[in-house]
C-alpha positions in Angstrom: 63.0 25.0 372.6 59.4 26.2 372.5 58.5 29.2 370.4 56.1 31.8 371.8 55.0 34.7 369.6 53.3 37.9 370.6 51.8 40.1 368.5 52.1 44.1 369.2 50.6 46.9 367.5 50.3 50.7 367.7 47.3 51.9 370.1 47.9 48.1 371.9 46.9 47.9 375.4 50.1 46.8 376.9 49.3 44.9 379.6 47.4 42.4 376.8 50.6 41.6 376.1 52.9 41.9 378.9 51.0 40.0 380.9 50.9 37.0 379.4 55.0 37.6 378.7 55.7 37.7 382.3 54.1 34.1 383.0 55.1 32.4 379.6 58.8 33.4 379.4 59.0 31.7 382.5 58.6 28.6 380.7 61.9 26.8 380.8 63.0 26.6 377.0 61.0 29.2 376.1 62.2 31.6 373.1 59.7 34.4 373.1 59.4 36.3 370.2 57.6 39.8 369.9 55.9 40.4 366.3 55.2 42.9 364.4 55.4 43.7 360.3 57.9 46.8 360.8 61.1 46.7 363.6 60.1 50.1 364.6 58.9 50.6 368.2 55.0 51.0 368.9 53.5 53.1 371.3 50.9 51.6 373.4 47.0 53.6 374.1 49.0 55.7 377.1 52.8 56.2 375.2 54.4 53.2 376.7 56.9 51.9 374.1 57.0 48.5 372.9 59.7 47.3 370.6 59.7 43.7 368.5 62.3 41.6 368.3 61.3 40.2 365.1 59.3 40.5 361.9 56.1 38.7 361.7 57.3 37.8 358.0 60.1 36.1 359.8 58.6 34.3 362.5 59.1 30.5 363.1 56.2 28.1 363.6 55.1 28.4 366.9 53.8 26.4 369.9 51.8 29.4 371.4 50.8 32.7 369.4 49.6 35.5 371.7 47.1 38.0 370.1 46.7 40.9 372.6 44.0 43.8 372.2 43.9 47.5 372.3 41.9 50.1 370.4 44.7 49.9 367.6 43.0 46.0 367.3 40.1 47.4 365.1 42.9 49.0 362.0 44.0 45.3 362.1 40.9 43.6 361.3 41.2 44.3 357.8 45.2 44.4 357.9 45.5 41.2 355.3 48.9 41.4 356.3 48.5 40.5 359.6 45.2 38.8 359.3 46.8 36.3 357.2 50.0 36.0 359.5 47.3 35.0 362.2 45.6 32.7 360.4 48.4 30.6 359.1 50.7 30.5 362.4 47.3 29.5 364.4 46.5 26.7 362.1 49.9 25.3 363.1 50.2 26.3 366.8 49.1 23.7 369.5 47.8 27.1 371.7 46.2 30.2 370.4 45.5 33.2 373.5 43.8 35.8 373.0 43.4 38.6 375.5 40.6 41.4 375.6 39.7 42.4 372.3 42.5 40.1 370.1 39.4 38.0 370.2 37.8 39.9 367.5 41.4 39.5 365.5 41.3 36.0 365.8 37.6 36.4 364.7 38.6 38.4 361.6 41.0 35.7 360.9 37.9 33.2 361.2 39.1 31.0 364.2 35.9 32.0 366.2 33.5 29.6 364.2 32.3 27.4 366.1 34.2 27.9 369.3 33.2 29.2 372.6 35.0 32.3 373.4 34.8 35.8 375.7 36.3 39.3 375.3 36.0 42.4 377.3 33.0 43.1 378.4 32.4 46.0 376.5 33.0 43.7 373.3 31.7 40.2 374.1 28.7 40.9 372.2 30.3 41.2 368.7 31.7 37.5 368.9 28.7 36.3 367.7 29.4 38.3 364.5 32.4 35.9 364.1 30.5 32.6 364.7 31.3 32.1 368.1 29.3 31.2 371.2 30.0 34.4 373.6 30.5 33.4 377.7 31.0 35.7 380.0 34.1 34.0 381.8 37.7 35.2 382.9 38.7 32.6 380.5 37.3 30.3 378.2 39.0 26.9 376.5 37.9 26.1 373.1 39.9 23.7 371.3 43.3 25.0 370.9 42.3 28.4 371.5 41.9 30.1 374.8 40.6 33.4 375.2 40.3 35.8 377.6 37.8 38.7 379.3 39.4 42.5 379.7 43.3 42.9 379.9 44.2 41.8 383.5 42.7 38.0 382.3 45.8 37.4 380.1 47.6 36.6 383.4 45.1 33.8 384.3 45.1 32.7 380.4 48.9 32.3 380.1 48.5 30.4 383.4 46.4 27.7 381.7 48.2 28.1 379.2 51.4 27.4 380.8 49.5 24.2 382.7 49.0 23.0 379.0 52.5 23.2 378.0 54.5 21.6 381.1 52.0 20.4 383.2 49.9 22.2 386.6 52.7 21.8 389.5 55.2 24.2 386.5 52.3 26.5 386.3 51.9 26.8 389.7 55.3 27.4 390.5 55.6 30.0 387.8 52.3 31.6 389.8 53.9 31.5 393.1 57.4 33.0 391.5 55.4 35.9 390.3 53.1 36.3 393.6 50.0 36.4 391.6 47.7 36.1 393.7 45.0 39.1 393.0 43.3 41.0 396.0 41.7 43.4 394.5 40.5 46.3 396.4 36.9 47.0 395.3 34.2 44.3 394.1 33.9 45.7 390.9 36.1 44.0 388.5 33.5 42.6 386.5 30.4 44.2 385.0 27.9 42.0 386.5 28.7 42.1 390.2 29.7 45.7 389.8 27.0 48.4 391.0 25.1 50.4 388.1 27.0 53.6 389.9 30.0 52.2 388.6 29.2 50.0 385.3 27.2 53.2 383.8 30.0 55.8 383.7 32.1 52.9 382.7 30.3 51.8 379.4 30.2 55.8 378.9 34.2 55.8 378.0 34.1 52.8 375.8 30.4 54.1 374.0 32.7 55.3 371.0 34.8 52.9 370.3 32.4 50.3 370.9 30.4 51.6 368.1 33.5 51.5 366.0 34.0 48.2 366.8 30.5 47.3 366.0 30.1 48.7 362.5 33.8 46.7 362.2 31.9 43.5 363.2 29.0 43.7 361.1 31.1 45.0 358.0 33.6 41.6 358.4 30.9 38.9 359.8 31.3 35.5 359.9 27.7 34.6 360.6 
């Protein structure tokens, strides 16, 4: 058996975390396990209900611990609860993936220091807050820690991931059993290659929580 956890939490961004589920409970073995400090369902950013499975009080060691992000990431940056729960299953678990902003959980939890690492774009310059080295890659391998850019990116993380627990050819057969295989419509999936038409009204609907996060990041630096 092979424990995964995820971490949910209210105001998540589902897709941090049900992405990743879809490729690594396709693991054979795998018992997945979906944390949280109460039993009660959660409602993701758009009302889409999430509900655990198990306490994060009660959770197992684990081989892979999932931190997903959301706007609901910045009330657990200074959840010791849950900061704490982070901390001590990552220092035991051989993979720690974090998608969008969970980077900035796992930095608040001080497992950014001296690792590489990426985040949404809208976020990725606040890692250096947390001591790490901020690339702007889909995802980034750092140790036992493998983060991710913005939400879609969990896929391709839990596909490395996956490659890291039972080898490439299960990974790619996991791929294929999904039919990942990403044809996106429009050229603007990342903020570098996208037009400024496009990247300007973007960074307008994230301008207020970005500052949130960034008084968050400067209150709780690492560096």
């Amino acid at each position: 058996m092979m424990n995964i956890g995820l971490l949910i939490f209210p105001d998540i961004d589902q897709l941090d975390v049900t992405g990743p589920f879809e490729v690594l409970s396709r693991i054979p073995g795998a018992a997945m396990h979906i944390l949280w400090k109460k039993l009660e369902p959660v409602r993701d950013i758009h009302g889409l209900i999430l509900t655990p499975t198990m306490l994060s009080a009660d959770c197992p060691r684990l081989d892979v611990l999932v931190i997903p992000g959301g706007p609901g990431q910045e009330a657990l940056m200074e959840d010791k609860e849950i900061i704490d729960f982070v901390s001590a299953r990552a220092s035991e678990a051989r993979i720690v993936l974090s998608v969008c902003t969970g980077a900035l959980i796992c930095g608040a939890a001080g497992l950014l220091v001296g690792k590489t690492a990426t985040t949404h774009w809208a976020s990725i310059n606040l890692l250096k807050y947390f001591g790490a080295k901020p690339v702007n890659r889909r995802v980034v391998i750092s140790g036992n820690l493998i983060s991710c850019a913005g939400v879609t990116s969990g896929i391709d993380g839990a596909l490395v991931a996956a490659s890291q627990l039972v080898g490439e050819k299960q990974a790619k057969i996991i791929q294929l059993a999904i039919e990942y295989n990403p044809k996106p419509p429009f050229n603007c999936g990342n903020i570098l290659t996208a037009p400024r038409s496009i990247t300007v009204p973007a960074r307008k609907l994230f301008a207020t929580v970005s500052a949130k996060r960034l008084k968050t990041a400067r209150r709780l630096r690492r560096c």
